[in-house]
C-alpha positions in Angstrom: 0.0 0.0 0.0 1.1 3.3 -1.1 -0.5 6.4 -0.3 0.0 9.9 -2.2 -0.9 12.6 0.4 -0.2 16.1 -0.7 0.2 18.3 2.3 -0.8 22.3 1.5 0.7 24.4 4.0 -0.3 27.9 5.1 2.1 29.2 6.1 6.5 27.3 5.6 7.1 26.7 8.8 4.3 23.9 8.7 5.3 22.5 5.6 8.8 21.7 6.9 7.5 19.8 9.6 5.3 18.3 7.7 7.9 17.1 5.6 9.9 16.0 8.4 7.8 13.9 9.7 6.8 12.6 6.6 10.3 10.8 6.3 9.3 8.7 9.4 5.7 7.0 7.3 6.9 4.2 5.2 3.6 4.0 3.3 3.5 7.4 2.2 4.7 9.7 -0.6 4.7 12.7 0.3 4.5 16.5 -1.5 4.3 19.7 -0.4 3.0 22.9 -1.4 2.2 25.9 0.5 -0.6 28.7 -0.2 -3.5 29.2 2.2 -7.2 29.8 1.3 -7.7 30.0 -2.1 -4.7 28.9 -3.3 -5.0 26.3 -1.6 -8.1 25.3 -3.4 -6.6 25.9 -6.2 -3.5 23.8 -5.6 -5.9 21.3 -4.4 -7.8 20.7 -7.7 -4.7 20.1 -9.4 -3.5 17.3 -7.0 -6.5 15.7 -7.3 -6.5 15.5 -10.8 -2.7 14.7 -11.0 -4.1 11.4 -8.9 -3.5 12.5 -5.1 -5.4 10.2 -2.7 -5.6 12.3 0.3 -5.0 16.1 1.3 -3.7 18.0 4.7 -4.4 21.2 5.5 -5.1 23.4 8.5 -8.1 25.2 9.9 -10.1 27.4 7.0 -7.6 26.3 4.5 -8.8 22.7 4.8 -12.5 23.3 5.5 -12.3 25.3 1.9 -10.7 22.3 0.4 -13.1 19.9 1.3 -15.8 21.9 -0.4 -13.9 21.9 -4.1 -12.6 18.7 -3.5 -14.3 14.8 -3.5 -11.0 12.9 -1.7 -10.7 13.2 1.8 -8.8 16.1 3.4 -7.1 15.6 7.0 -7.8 18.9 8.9 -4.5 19.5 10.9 -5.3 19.9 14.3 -4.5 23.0 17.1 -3.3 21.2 19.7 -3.7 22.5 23.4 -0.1 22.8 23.7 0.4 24.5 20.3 -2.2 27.3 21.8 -0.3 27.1 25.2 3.4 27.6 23.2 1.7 30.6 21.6 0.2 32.4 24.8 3.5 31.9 27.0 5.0 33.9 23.6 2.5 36.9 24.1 1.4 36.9 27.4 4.5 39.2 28.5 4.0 41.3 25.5 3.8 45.0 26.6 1.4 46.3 24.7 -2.4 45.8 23.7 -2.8 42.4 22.6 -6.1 40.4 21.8 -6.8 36.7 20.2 -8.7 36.6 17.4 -10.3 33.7 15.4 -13.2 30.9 15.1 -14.4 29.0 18.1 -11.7 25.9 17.6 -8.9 28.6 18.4 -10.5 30.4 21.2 -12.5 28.3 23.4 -9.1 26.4 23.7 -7.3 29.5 24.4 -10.1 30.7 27.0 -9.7 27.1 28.8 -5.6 27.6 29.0 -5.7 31.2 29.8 -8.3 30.7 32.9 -6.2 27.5 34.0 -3.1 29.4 33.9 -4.5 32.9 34.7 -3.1 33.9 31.8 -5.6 37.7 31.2 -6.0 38.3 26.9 -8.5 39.3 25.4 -10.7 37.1 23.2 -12.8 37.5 20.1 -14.5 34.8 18.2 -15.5 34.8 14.7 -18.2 33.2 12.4 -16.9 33.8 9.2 -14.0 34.6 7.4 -15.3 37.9 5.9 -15.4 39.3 9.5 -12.0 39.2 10.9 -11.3 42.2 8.7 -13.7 44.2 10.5 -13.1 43.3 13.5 -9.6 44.0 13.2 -9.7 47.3 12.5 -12.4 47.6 15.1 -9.6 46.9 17.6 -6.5 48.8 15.7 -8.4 51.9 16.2 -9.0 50.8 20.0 -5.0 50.8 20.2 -4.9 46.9 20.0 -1.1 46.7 18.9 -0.4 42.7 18.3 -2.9 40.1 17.6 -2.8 36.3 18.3 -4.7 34.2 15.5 -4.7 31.3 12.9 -3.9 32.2 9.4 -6.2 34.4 8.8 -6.3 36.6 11.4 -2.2 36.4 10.9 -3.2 37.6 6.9 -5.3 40.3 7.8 -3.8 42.0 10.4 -0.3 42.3 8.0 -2.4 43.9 5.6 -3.8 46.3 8.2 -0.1 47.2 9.2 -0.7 45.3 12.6 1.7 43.3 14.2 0.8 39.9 13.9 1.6 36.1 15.8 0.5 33.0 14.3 -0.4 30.0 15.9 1.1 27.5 14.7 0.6 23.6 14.6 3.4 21.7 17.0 4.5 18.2 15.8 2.7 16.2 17.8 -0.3 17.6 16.1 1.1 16.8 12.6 1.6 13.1 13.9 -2.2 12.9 14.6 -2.7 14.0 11.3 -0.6 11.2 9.8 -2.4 9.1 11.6 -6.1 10.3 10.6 -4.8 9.9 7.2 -3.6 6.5 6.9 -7.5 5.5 8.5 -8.7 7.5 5.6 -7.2 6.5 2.8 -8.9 5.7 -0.5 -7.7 5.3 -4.1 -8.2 7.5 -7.1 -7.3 7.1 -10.8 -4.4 9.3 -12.0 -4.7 11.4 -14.7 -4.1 10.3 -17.8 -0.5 10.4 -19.3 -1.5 13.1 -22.2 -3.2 15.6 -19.2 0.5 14.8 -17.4 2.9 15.9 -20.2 0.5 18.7 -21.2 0.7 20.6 -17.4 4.6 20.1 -17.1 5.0 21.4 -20.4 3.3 24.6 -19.0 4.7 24.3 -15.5 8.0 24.4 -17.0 7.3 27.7 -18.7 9.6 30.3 -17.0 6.8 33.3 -17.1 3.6 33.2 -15.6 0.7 32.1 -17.5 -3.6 32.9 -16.7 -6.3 32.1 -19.2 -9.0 34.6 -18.5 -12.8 34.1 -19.8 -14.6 37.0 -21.2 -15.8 37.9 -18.0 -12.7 38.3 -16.2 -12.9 35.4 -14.7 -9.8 33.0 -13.8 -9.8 29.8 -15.9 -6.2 28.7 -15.4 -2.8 29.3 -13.9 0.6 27.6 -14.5 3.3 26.5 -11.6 5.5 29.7 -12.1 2.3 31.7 -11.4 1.5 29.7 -8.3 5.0 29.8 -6.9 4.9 33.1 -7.1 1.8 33.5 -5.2 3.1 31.3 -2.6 6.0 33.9 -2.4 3.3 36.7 -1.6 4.1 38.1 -4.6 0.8 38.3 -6.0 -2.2 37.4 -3.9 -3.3 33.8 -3.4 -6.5 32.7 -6.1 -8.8 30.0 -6.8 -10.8 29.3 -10.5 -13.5 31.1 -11.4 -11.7 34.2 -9.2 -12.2 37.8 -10.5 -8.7 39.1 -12.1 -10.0 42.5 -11.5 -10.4 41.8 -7.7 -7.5 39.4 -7.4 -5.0 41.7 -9.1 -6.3 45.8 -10.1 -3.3 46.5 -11.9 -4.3 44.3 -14.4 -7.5 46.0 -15.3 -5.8 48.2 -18.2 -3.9 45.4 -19.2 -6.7 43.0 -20.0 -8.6 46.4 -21.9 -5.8 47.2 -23.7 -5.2 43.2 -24.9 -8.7 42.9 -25.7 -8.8 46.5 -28.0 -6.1 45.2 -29.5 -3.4 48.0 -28.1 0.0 47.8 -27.9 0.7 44.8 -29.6 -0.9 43.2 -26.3 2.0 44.7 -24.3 1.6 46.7 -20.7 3.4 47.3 -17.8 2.2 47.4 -14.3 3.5 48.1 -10.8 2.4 45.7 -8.3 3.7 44.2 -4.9 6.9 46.8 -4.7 7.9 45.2 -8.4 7.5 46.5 -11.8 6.1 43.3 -14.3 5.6 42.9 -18.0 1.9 41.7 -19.2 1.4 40.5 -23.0 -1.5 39.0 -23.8 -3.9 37.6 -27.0 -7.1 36.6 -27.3 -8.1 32.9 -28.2 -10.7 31.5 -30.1 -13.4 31.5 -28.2 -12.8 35.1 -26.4 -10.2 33.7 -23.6 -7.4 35.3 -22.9 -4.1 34.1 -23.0 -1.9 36.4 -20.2 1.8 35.8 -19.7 3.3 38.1 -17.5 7.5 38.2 -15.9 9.7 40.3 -14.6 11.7 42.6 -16.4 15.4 42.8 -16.3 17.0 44.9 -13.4 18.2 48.1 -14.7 21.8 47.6 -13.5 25.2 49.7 -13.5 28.6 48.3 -15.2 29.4 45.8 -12.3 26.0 44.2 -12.4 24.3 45.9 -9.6 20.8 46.9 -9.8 20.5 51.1 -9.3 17.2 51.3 -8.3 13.8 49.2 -6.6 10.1 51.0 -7.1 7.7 50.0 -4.8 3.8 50.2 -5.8 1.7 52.1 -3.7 0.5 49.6 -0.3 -2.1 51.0 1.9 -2.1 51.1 5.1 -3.7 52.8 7.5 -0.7 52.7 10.6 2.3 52.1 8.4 4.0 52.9 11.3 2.5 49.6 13.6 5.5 47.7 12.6 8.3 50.1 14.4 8.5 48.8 18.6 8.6 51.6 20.3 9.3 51.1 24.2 12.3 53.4 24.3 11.9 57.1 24.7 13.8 58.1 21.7 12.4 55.8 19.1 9.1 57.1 20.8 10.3 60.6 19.6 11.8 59.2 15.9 8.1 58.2 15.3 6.5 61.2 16.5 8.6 63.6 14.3 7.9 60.5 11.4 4.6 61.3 11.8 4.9 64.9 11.8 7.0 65.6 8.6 5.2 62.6 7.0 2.1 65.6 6.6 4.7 68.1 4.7 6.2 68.2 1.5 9.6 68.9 2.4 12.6 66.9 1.8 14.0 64.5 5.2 17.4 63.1 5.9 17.7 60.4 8.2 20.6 59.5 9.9 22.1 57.0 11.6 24.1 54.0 11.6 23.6 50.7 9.4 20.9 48.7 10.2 18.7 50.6 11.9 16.1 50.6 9.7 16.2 53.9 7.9 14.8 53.0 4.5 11.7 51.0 6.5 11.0 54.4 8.1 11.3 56.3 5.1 8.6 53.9 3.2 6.5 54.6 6.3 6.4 58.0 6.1 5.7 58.1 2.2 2.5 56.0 3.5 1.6 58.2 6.0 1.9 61.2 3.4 -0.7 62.6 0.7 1.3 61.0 -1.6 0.8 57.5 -0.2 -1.3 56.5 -4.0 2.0 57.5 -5.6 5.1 55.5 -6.2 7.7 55.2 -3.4 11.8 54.3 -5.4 14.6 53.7 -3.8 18.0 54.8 -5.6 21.2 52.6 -4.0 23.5 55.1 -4.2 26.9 52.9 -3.9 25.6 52.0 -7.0 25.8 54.6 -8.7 29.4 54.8 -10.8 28.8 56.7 -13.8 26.7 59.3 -14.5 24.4 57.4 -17.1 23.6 55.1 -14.1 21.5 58.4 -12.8 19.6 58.6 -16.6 18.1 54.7 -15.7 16.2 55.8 -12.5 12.6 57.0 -13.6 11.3 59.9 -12.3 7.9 59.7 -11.1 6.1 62.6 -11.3 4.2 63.1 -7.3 6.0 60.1 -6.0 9.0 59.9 -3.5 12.8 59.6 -4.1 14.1 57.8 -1.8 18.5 58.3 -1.8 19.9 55.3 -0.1 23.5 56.1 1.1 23.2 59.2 0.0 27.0 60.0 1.1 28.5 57.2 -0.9 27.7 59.3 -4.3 30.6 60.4 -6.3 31.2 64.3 -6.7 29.5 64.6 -9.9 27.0 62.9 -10.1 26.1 64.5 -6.4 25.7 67.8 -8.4 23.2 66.0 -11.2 21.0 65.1 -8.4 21.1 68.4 -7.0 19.9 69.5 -10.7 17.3 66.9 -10.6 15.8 68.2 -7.6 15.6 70.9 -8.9 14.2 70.8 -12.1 11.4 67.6 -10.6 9.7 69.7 -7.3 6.7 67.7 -7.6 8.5 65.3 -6.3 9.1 64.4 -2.9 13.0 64.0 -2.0 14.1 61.7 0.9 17.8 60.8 1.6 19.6 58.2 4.3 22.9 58.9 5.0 25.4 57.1 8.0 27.7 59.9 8.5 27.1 63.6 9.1 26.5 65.3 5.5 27.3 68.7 6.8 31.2 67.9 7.9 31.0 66.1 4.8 30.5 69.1 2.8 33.1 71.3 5.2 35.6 69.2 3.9 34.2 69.3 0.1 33.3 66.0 -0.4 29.8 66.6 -0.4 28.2 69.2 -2.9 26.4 72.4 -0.9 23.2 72.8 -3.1 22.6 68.7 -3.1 23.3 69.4 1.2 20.8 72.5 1.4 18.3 70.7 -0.4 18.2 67.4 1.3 18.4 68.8 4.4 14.8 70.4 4.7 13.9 68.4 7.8 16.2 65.7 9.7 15.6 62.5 11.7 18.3 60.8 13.6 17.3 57.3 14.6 19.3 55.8 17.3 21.2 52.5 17.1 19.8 49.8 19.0 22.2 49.8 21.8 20.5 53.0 22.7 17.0 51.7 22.7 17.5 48.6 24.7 13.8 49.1 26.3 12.7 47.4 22.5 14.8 45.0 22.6 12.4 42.1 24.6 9.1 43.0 22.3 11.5 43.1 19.0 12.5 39.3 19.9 9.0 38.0 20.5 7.3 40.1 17.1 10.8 38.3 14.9 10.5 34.5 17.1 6.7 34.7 16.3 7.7 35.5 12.4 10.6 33.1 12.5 8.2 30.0 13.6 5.7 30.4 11.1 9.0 30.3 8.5 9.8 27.6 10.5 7.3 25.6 11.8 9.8 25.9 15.1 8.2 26.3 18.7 10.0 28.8 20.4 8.2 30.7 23.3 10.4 33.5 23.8 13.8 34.4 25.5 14.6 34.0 29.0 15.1 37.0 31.3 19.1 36.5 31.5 19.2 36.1 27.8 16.9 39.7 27.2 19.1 41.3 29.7 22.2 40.3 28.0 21.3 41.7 24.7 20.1 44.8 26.1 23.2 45.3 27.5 25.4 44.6 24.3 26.3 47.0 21.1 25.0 45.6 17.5 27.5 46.9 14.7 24.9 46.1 12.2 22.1 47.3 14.6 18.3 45.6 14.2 19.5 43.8 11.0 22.0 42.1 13.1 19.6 41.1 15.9 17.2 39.8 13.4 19.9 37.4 12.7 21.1 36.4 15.6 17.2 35.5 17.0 17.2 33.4 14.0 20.1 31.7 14.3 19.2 30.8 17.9 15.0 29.8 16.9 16.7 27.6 14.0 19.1 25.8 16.9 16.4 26.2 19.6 13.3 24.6 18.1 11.2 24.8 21.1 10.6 26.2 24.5 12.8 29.3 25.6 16.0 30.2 24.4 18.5 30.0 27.5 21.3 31.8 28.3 23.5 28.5 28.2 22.2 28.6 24.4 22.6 31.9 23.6 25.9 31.9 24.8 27.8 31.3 21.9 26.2 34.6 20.2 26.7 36.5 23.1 30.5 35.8 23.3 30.1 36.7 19.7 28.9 40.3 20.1 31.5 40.6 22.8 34.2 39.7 20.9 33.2 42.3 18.5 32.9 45.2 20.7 36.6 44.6 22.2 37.8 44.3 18.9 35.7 47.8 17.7 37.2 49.7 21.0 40.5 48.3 20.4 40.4 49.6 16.8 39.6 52.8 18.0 42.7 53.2 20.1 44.6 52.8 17.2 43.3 55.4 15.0 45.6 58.6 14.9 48.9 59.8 15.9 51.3 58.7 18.4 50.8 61.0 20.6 47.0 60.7 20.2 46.5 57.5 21.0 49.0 57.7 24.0 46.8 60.4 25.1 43.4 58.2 24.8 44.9 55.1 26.7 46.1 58.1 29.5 43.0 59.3 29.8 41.2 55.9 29.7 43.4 54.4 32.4 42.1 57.4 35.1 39.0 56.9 34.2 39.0 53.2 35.4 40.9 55.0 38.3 38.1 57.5 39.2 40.4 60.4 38.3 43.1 59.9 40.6 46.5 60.7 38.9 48.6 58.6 41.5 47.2 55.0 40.6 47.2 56.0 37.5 50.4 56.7 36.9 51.4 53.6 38.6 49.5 51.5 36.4 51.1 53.6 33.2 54.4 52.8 34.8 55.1 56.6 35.0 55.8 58.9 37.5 53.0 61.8 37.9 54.9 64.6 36.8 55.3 62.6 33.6 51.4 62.0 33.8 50.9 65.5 34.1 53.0 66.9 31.5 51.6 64.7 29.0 47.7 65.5 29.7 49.0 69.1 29.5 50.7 68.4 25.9 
């Protein structure tokens, strides 16, 4: 006996233990794809008719597959202590926080939270068509992070919420097994003809749709479906409305069917710029094949710029934690420029997330619709790398690096801004533009104009008060990549990262918390195994201040180690100079020089 089970994830981190475990059942084959919802349906349809005998899935995802499907579908259970795992996550969380989903999810979590005295706040749902709703019901009540099964975790990302999922533990998925094997029935395959047919198309590099006359989804190929399991366009099922599913296709499909532009358009969607082409078949159907185009890159290969399509969002800023009085203040003067049409520099040092806060404020301004591209500036080489950037007219120019920009091309920006004032001007720079342009490294009328407004956001190691609620918001992401089970870190662990320096800031602690969830699994993650990462960031600190000693003359550095040593000696001269090995007219003379 030989069972095919296709197992459709909704989010990775359960299709990885899924096929884990999968390795331990000797009479099943096992294949994976991951899209929830509707393209799971859709994903669905095909394995059944590719000769799949049974289907997993999880919560709505499965319930929707059993209605477009006739084999059986195993509904993945939510285990009491997967829900117990994902309230010891949140339950110390700072802010607002509320659980939101149907009645499987939250009469278990009212049974755990009253056994444990754990205090959330719970919502229940009927239908799928009201967690929207309700989420915004309780963004606007200042609900900051919400606690919820795939859909809820879907929703409140598109509502600029922060978001935990709850995710299915392994002992759940070995139930599932289970409830499979005692389900099992046989289907025919599909025939050998229907076989070669769909891998031809699968193999097809762009991304194919067939839509009817009505604009409704007939068909989509593999390279289409992996990239809506990438998020890059939303999931669908047949019979979907393109218009609905994707709006930047709407003048595409017109422009195909009038018989415009050889078929040819280009659209902005999901931060990325595609190519559509399209022709009508023989009974009115549209053939659609749309890719990416190639990356407008300088002579070493590099691309120069990244658009990003307009994404609305009401609280673009939900994303930032903001514990710590000075990120507190970053947002607040965010917020304030965001409503002016001035140009903004931000400052500070790699990693911080300066280009995340400058997308933030282009959604928070009247230009939000508009389109938001980002120039790399290190890119830039020659100056026909500056011709290849488009100027959109009302969007935002976002200068990444801004102080990495050779001399002339500096002063063709400067006559860009000039000449394009409909357009809103942002720059990031890690060093301070004005001693820059003392020094004439930096042009003056590209510094006056950039320099309108000015944020400086801090480096982590001066917002340690965000360091505890930035690990839980990046473990909660990094299990549903995962499938991992990590409840948070322990107290020791928070206090030793809030006590260290990050030379690559936030994108460096993103790291490390995945390198310790990936080595964790489960539970909390321990001082004894964070040790190695905390040694680490040690090491690299002694090695930065040691580098700094070095910097300079002679007498300079002899100087700085002086002045360090009575510093460790509270000022007095006498220990110090015994420690020096000098006598303390010697000392003296040589603070004096």
């Amino acid at each position: 006996m030989n069972i095919k089970v296709l197992g459709v994830a909704p989010y990775k981190g359960l299709g990885d233990v899924l096929i884990d475990l999968a390795k331990e059942e000797k009479n099943i084959t096992f294949q994976l794809v991951v899209g929830d919802l509707r393209s799971g349906v859709a994903l669905a349809e095909q394995a059944e008719a590719q000769g799949m005998d049974i289907i997993m899935s999880r919560g709505g995802t499965a319930a929707l597959i059993q209605k477009h499907v006739n084999i059986p579908v195993v509904d993945i259970p939510v285990s009491g202590y997967d829900l117990l795992r994902a309230l010891t996550l949140i339950k110390d969380y700072q802010g607002k926080k509320a659980v939101v989903g149907f009645e499987n999810i939250t009469q278990g979590v009212r049974t755990i939270g009253e056994l444990y005295g754990i205090k959330i706040d719970i919502y229940t749902v009927q239908q799928e068509e009201e967690v929207w709703d309700l989420l915004k019901q309780l963004q606007d009540q200042g609900t900051q992070v919400v606690l919820g099964d795939v859909i809820t975790d879907k929703a409140a990302k598109e509502l600029g919420m922060q978001s935990m999922l709850i995710t299915s533990g392994r002992e759940s998925v070995k139930e599932a097994f289970h409830q499979a094997k005692q389900m099992y029935r046989l289907y025919k395959e599909a025939t050998a003809e229907q076989r070669l047919f769909r891998e031809m198309i699968d193999q097809e590099p762009k991304g194919m749709l067939i839509v009817d006359p009505h604009n409704k989804l007939h068909f989509m190929n593999q390279q289409m479906k992996q990239w809506t399991e990438k998020g890059l366009f939303a999931p669908s099922t047949s019979h979907a409305d393109v218009i609905t599913w994707c709006p930047a296709l709407e003048p595409a499909l017109k422009a195909i069917r009038e018989g415009k532009q050889n078929g040819y358009s280009q659209i902005s969607h999901q931060q990325q710029v595609w190519h559509v082409k399209g022709s009508m078949l023989s009974k009115g159907e549209l053939l659609v094949t749309i890719e990416r185009p190639s990356a407008v890159m300088n002579q070493e290969g590099h691309r120069i710029w990244t658009l990003a399509s307009p994404i609305h969002s009401e609280h673009p800023f939900a994303l930032f934690t903001e514990q710590s009085p000075k990120m507190k203040d970053v947002i607040k003067r965010a917020k304030a420029f965001s409503q002016t049409e001035r140009s903004i520099c931000l400052y500070g040092e790699q990693g911080t997330g300066k280009s995340s806060l400058a997308f933030a404020i282009h959604q928070m301004s009247e230009r939000k619709d508009e389109s938001f591209t980002t120039v790399h500036c290190r890119r830039l080489i020659e100056p026909e790398d500056l011709k290849s950037i488009p100027l959109h007219q009302k969007g935002t120019m976002f200068l990444k690096d801004i102080e990495s920009v050779p001399m002339d091309i500096q002063q063709l920006i400067a006559e860009q801004m000039h000449h394009h004032q409909n357009i809103r001007w942002m720059a990031a720079s890690q060093v301070d533009l004005f001693k820059l342009m003392q020094s004439g490294a930096f042009c003056e009328e590209l510094y006056t104009g950039l320099q309108e407004l000015t944020i400086h956001v801090p480096p982590l190691s001066e917002r340690p008060e965000d360091i505890e609620d930035m690990s839980r918001l990046f473990i909660a992401e990094l299990n549903s990549l995962y499938g991992t089970q990590v409840v948070g870190l322990s107290a020791d662990v928070i206090e030793a990262f809030q006590h260290q320096k990050f030379r690559e800031n936030v994108r460096q602690f993103k790291r490390i918390i995945e390198e310790l969830v990936l080595t964790t699994k489960s539970g909390y993650i321990t001082l004894n195994k964070a040790k190695a990462a905390i040694d680490q960031l040690v090491f690299e600190n002694e090695e930065k201040q040691l580098s700094s000693y070095l910097n300079g003359t002679l007498d300079e550095i002899e100087r700085r180690i002086i002045k360090t040593v009575l510093e460790e000696e509270n000022m007095n001269q006498s220990k110090a100079a015994k420690r020096l090995n000098i006598n303390r007219t010697t000392l003296w003379r040589k603070l004096k020089e």
